[in-house]
VMD Tcl script that draws the C-alpha trace (Angstrom):
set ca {
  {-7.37 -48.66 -7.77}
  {-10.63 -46.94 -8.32}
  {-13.26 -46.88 -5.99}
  {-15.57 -48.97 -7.97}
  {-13.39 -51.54 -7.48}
  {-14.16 -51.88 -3.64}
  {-17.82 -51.99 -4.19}
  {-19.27 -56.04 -4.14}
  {-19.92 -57.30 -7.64}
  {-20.92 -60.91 -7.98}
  {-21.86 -61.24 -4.43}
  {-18.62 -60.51 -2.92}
  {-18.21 -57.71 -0.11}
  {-15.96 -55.00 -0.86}
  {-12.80 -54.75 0.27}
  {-13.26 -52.15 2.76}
  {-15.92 -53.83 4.20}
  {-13.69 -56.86 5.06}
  {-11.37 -54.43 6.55}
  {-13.78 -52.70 8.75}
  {-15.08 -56.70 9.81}
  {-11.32 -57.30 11.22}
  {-10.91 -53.95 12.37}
  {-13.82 -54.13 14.27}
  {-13.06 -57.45 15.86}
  {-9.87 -57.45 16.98}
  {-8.81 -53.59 17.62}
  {-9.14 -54.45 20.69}
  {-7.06 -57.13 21.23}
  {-4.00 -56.19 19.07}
  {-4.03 -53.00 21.48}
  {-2.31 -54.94 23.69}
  {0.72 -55.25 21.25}
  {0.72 -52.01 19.77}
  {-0.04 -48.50 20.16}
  {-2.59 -46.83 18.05}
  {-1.92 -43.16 17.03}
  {-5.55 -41.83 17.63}
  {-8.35 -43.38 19.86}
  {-9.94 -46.62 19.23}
  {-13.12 -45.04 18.32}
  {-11.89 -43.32 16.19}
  {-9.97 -45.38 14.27}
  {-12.75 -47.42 13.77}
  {-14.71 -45.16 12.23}
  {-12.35 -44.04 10.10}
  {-12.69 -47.66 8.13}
  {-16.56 -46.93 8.50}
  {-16.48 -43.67 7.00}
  {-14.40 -45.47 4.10}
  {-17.12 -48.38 3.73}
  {-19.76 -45.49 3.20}
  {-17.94 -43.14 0.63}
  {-16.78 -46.27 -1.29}
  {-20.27 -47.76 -1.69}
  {-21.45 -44.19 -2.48}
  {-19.02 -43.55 -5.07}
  {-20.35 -46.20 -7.58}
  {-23.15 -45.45 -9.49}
  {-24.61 -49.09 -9.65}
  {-24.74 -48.54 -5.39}
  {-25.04 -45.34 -4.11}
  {-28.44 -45.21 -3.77}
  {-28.44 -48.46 -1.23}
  {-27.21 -46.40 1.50}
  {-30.77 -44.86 1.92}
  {-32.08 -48.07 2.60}
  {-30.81 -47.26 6.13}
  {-33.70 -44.97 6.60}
  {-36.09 -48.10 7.39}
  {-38.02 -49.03 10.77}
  {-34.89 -49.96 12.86}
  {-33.58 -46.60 12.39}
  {-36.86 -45.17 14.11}
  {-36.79 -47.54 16.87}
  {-33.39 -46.31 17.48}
  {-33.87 -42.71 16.84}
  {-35.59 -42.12 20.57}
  {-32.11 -43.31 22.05}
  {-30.06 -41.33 20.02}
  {-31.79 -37.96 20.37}
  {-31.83 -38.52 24.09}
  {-27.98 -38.93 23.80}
  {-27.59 -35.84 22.45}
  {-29.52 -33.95 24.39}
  {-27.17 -35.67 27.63}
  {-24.90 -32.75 26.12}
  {-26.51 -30.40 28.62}
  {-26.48 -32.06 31.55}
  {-25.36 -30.15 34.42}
  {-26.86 -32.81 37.37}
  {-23.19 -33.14 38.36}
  {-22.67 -29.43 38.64}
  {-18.85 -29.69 36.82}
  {-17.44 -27.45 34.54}
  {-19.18 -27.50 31.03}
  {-16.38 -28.17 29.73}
  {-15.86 -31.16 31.17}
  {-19.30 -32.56 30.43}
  {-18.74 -31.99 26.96}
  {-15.88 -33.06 26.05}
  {-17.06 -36.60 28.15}
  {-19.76 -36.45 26.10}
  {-18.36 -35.91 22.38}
  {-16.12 -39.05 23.80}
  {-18.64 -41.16 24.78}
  {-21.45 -40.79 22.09}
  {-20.05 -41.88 19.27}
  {-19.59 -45.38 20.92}
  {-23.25 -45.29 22.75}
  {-25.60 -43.73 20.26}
  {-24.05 -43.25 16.82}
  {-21.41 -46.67 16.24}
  {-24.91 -48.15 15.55}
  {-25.99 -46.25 12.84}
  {-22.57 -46.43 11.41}
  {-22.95 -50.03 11.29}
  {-26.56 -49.36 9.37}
  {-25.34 -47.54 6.66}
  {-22.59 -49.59 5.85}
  {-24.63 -52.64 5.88}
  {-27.35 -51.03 4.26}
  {-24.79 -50.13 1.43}
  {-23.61 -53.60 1.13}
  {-26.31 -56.35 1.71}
  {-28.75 -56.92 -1.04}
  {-28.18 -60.38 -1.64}
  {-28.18 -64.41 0.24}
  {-24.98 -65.05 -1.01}
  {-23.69 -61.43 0.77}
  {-25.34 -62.48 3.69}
  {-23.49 -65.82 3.52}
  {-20.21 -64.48 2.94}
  {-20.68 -62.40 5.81}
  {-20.99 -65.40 8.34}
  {-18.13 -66.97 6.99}
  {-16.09 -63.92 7.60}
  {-17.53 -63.67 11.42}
  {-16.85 -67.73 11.43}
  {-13.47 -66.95 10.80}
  {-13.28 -64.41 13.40}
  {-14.35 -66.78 15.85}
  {-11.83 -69.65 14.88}
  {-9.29 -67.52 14.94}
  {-10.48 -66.48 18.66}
  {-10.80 -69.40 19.53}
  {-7.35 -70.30 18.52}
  {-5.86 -67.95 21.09}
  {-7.98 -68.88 23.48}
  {-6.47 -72.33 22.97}
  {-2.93 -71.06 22.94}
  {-3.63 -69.22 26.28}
  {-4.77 -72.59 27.92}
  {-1.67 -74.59 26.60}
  {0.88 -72.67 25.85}
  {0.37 -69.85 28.57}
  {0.12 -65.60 28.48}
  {2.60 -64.47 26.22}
  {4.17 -60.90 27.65}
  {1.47 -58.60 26.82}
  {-1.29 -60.85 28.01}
  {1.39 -61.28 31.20}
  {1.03 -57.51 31.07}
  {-2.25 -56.88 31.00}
  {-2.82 -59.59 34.55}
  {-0.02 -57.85 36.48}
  {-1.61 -54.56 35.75}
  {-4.52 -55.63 37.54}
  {-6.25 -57.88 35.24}
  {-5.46 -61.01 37.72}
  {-8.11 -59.72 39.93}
  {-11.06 -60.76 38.26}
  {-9.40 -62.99 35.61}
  {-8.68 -65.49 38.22}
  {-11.22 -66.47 40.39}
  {-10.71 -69.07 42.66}
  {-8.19 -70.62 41.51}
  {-9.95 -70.53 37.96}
  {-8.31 -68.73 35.14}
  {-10.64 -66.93 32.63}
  {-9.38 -66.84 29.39}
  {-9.98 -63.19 27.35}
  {-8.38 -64.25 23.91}
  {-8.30 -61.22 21.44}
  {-10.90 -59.54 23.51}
  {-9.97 -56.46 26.23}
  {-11.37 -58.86 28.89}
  {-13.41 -62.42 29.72}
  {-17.02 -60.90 30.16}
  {-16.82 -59.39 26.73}
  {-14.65 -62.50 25.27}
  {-17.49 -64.84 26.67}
  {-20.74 -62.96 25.83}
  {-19.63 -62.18 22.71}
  {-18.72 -66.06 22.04}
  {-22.48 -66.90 23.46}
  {-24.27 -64.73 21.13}
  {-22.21 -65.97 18.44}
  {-22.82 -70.07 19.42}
  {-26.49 -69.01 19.31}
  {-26.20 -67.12 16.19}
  {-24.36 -70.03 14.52}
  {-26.94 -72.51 15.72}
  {-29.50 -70.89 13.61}
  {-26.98 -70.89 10.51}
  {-25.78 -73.95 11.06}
  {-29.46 -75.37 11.38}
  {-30.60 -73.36 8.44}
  {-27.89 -73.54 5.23}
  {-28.16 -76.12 2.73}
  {-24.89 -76.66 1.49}
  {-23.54 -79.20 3.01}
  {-19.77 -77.54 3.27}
  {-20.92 -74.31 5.07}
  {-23.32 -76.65 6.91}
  {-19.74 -78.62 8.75}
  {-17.67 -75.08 8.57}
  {-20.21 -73.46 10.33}
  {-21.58 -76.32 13.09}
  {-17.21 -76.18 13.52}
  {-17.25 -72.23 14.41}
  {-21.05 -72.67 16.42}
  {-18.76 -75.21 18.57}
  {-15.85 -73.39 18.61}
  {-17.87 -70.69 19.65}
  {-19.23 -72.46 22.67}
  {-15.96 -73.63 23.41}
  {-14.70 -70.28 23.83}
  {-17.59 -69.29 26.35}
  {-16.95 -71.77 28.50}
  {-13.18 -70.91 28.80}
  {-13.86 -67.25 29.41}
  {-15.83 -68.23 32.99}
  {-18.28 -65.77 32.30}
  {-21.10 -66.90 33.77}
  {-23.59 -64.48 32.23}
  {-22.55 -66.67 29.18}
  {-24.50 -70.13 29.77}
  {-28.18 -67.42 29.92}
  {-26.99 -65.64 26.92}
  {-26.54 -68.86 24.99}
  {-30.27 -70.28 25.73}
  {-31.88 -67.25 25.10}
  {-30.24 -66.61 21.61}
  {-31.28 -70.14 21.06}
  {-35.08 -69.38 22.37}
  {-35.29 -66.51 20.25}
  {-34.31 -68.59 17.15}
  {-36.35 -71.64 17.80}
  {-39.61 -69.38 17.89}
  {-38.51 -67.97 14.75}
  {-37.82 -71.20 13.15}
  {-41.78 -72.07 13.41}
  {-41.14 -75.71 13.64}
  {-42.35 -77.07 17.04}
  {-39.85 -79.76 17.11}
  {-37.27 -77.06 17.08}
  {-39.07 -75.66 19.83}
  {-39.05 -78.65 21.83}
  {-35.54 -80.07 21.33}
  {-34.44 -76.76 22.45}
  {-36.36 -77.22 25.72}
  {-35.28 -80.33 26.25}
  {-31.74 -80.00 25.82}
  {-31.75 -76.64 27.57}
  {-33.50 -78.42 30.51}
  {-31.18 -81.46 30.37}
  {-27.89 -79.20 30.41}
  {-29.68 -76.57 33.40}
  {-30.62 -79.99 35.25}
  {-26.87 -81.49 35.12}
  {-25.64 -78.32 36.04}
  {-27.82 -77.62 39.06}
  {-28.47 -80.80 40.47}
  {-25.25 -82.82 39.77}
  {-21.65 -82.68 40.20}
  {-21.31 -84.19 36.72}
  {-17.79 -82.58 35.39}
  {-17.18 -80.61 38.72}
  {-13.16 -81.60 38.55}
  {-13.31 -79.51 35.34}
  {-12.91 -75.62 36.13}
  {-14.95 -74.70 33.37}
  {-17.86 -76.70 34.13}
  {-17.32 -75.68 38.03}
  {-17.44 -72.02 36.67}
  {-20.38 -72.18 35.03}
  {-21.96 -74.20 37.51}
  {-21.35 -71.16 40.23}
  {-23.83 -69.42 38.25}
  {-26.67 -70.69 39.93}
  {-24.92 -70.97 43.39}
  {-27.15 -68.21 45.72}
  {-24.40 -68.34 48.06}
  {-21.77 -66.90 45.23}
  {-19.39 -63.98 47.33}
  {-19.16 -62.25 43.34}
  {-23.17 -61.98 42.64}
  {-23.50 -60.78 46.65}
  {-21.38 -57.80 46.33}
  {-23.29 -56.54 42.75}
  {-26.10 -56.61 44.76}
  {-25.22 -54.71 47.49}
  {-23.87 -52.55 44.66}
  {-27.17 -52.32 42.92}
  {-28.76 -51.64 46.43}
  {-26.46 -48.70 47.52}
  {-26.58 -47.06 44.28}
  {-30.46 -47.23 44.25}
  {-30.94 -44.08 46.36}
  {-28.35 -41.81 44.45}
  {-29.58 -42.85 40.95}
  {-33.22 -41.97 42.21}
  {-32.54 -38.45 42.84}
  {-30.39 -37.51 39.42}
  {-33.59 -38.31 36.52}
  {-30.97 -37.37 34.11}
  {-28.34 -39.20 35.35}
  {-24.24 -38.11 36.26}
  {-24.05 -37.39 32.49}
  {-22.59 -38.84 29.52}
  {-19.10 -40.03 30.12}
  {-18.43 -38.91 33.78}
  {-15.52 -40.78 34.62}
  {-13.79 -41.39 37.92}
  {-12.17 -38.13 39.00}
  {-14.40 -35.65 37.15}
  {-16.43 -35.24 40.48}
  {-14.54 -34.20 43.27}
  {-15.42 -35.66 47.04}
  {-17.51 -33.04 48.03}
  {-19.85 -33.61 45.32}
  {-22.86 -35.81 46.58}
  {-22.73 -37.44 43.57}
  {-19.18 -38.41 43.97}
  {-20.12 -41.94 45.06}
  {-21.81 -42.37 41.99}
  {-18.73 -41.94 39.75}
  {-16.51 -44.12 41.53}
  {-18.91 -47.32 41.36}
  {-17.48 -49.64 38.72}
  {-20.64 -50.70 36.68}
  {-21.13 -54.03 36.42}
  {-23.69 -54.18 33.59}
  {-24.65 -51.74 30.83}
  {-27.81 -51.40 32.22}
  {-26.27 -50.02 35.41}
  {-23.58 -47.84 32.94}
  {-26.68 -46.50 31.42}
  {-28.90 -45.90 34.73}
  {-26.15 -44.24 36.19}
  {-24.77 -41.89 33.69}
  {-27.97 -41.47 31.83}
  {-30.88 -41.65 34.75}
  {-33.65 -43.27 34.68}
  {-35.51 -41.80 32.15}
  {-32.27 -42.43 29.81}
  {-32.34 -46.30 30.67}
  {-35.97 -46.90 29.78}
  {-35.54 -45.12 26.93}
  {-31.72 -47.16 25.58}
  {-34.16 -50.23 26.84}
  {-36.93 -49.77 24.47}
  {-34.91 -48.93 21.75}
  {-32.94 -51.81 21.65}
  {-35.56 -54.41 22.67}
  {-38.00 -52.88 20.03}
  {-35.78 -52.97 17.16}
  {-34.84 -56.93 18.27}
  {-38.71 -57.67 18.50}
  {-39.77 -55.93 15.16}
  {-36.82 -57.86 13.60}
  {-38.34 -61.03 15.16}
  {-41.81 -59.88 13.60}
  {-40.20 -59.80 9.86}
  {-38.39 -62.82 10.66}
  {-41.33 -64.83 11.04}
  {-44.06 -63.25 9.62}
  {-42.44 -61.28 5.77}
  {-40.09 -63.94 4.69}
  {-40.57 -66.67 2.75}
  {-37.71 -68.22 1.66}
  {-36.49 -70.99 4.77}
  {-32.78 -70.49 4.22}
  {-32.54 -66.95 4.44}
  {-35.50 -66.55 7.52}
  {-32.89 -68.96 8.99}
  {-29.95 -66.68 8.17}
  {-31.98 -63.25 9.12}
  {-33.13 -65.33 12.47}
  {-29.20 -65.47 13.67}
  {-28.61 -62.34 13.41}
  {-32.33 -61.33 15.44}
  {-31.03 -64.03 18.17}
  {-27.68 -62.89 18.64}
  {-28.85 -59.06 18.99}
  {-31.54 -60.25 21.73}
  {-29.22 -62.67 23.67}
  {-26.39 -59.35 23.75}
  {-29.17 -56.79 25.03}
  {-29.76 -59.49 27.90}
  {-26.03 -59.60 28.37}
  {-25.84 -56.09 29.05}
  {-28.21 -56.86 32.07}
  {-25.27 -58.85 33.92}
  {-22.03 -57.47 31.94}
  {-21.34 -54.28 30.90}
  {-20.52 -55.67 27.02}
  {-23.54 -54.66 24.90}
  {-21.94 -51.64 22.95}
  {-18.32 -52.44 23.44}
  {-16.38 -53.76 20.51}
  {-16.90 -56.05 18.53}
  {-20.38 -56.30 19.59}
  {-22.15 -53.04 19.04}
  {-21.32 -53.83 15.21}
  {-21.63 -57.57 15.17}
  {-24.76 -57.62 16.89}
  {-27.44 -54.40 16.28}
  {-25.17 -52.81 13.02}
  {-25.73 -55.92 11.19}
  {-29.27 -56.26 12.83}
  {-30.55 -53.66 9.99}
  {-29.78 -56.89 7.16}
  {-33.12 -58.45 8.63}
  {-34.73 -54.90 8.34}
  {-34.01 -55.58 4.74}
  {-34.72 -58.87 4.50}
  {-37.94 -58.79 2.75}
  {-35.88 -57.01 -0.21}
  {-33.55 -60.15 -0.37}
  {-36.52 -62.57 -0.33}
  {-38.23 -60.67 -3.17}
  {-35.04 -61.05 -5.14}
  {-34.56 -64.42 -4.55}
  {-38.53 -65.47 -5.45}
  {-37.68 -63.22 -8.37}
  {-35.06 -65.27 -9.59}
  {-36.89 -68.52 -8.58}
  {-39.86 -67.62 -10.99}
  {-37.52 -66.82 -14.03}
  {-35.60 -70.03 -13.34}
  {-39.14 -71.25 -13.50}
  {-39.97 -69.70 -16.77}
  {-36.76 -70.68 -18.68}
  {-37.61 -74.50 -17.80}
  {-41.34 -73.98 -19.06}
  {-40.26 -72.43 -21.88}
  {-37.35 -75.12 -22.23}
  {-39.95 -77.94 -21.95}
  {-42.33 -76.69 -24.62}
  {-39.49 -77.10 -26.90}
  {-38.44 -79.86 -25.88}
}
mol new
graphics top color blue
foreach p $ca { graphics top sphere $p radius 0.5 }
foreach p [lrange $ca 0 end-1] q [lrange $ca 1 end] { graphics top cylinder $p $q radius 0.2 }
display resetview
């Protein structure tokens, strides 16, 4: 098989590409069953690194790869460089070494799986029907998440999953009384965050296709989706969901959007605040403890957040990248620091990065989600696809607000599902050229066909 033959002709993605998708979605997951014989990370980029030469290789693509140099990677670049400058950060006074080899770890997850994800997509996507393809592929994902999700409900852990809760996993995978199901993902918080972004992503597609197929297939997976949140308990999940759908509604510029989506938002917050409607069902009653003041869970991350305050204040740099428990010995002031579980990304990044480091991951990754909002609604033309490119902007926005509660935003799948992809709206206005390129020769041929005529 030659190379050319993994590249996408006739709006199909290569073959590679569908392998990285998988890959990428449920590494994770199938960890649990079998051993891998180099890190995760790695192995994942291994199938990225094949995406790129492969679309390279052909002469008809190679030059699409470029196309990664646009705005988002500039918005990004700030977060990056400051990544690898962490490199020499001695604020935790530990052998070089150490830091370094932390850091080679941990950088290619935080700061570069990103721009992996841009070239490949920048490779790839140049057309609707790519575009298309690739949310049926990501639908698929989800049903099949969803799936095991199901099976874990009514048909109970098999021995890995068993595993994994004996292990410790039990401790915050039932709450309560309340099970949180984690499907193919390494826990609930990711399982259900990752599920929320998607619903909201799929509401937009769902909302926005034409076809009347892929309009049922994918309202099925934007349900499905939802489904899954809910089962995970992760709270986090219900604000994820109504901000991805926010973010799309504004994009949609149609005010009834706008409006249904406040209503039904406010109709769903209202029954969930101010009734017991569904309370015997312990997914509703999870969700519902979201907004409970009294929870004992969202007391503790405070207290958390408060403790670590003072210790995060005085290190501007941060511990370092990839300090993990143990690399800072008692003594250490900082030693209270590295043992703190962080409960959000935000707090991951504070903490290991200072606070310098999380204004600067913040900007980044709001920036490139409002800029893609600003093409969304403002460069294309063509309804279908600003619906298509408007999924993708809502699901990257509703994950960097996950990261505020969770600590999900970069871990897999998401860091490729969410801000990888994100670079297709970058290059959105490309597609919408093409396809008011076409429309005009379609057009021309029916002019021309009529003067015959």
């Amino acid at each position: 098989m030659t190379l050319s033959r993994l590249i996408p002709q006739e709006d199909q993605l290569c073959k590679t590409w569908y392998a990285l998708y998988f890959v990428n979605f449920f590494v994770m997951g199938v960890g649990r069953y079998v051993s891998y014989p180099m890190p995760v990370s790695l192995l994942v980029e291994l199938f990225y690194f094949a995406c790129i030469i492969a679309s390279a290789s052909d002469e008809n693509n190679k030059g699409n790869i470029g196309r990664a140099a646009c705005t988002m990677l500039w918005l990004y670049l700030p977060w990056v460089i400051y990544s690898l400058l962490e490199a020499g950060n001695m604020s935790s006074q530990i052998a070089f070494n150490v830091i370094f080899t932390r850091w080679f770890a941990e950088i290619r997850n935080m700061g570069f799986q990103v721009v992996y994800g841009m070239l490949v997509c920048a490779a790839i996507f140049v057309k609707k029907g790519q575009l298309l393809t690739m949310y049926k592929v990501w639908g698929l994902c989800i049903l099949i998440c969803t799936g095991k999700t199901l099976m874990q409900q009514y048909m109970g852990f098999d021995y890995a999953e068993a595993a994994f809760l004996a292990g410790g996993g039990a401790r915050t995978h039932m709450v309560n009384g309340i099970i949180r199901y984690f499907s193919l993902f390494p826990d609930a918080a990711t399982h259900g965050c990752c599920m929320a972004a998607s619903a909201a992503t799929f509401v937009s597609v769902t909302l926005s296709v034409q076809d009347k197929r892929e309009k049922i297939f994918f309202a099925i997976c934007t349900l499905a989706a939802a489904y899954s949140m809910m089962a995970s308990g992760t709270r986090t999940g219900i604000f994820v969901l109504g901000v991805g759908i926010m973010v799309y509604a504004a994009l949609s510029k149609r005010i009834a959007a706008i409006v249904t989506s406040c209503i039904l938002g406010g109709i769903f917050l209202g029954v969930l605040i101010f009734t017991d409607i569904g309370q015997g069902n312990s997914m509703i009653r999870r969700m519902r403890s979201a907004f409970n003041k009294d929870d004992a869970s969202m007391a503790v991350r405070e207290m958390n957040q408060q403790a670590m305050e003072r210790y995060v204040n005085e290190l501007p740099l941060g511990l370092g990248a990839g300090i993990r428990t143990g690399d800072i010995p008692p003594s250490n002031k900082n030693y209270y620091l590295s043992i703190v579980p962080p409960d959000s990304t935000w707090v991951y990044v504070n903490i290991r990065y200072g606070n310098l480091g999380k204004y600067i991951f913040l900007f980044s990754f709001f920036s490139i989600c409002l800029y893609a909002g600003i093409i969304c609604f403002f460069r294309i033309r063509d309804p279908e696809l600003r619906g298509l490119l408007a999924g993708l902007t809502s699901g990257a926005t509703a994950m960097v607000v996950a990261g505020y509660a969770n600590h999900i935003q970069l871990q897999y799948p998401n860091c490729f599902i969410f801000f990888g992809q994100l670079v297709i709206v970058y290059l959105g206005p490309q597609m919408d050229a093409r396809i008011a390129e076409e429309q005009l020769r379609k057009d021309k041929e029916l002019l021309a066909q009529s003067e015959q005529e």
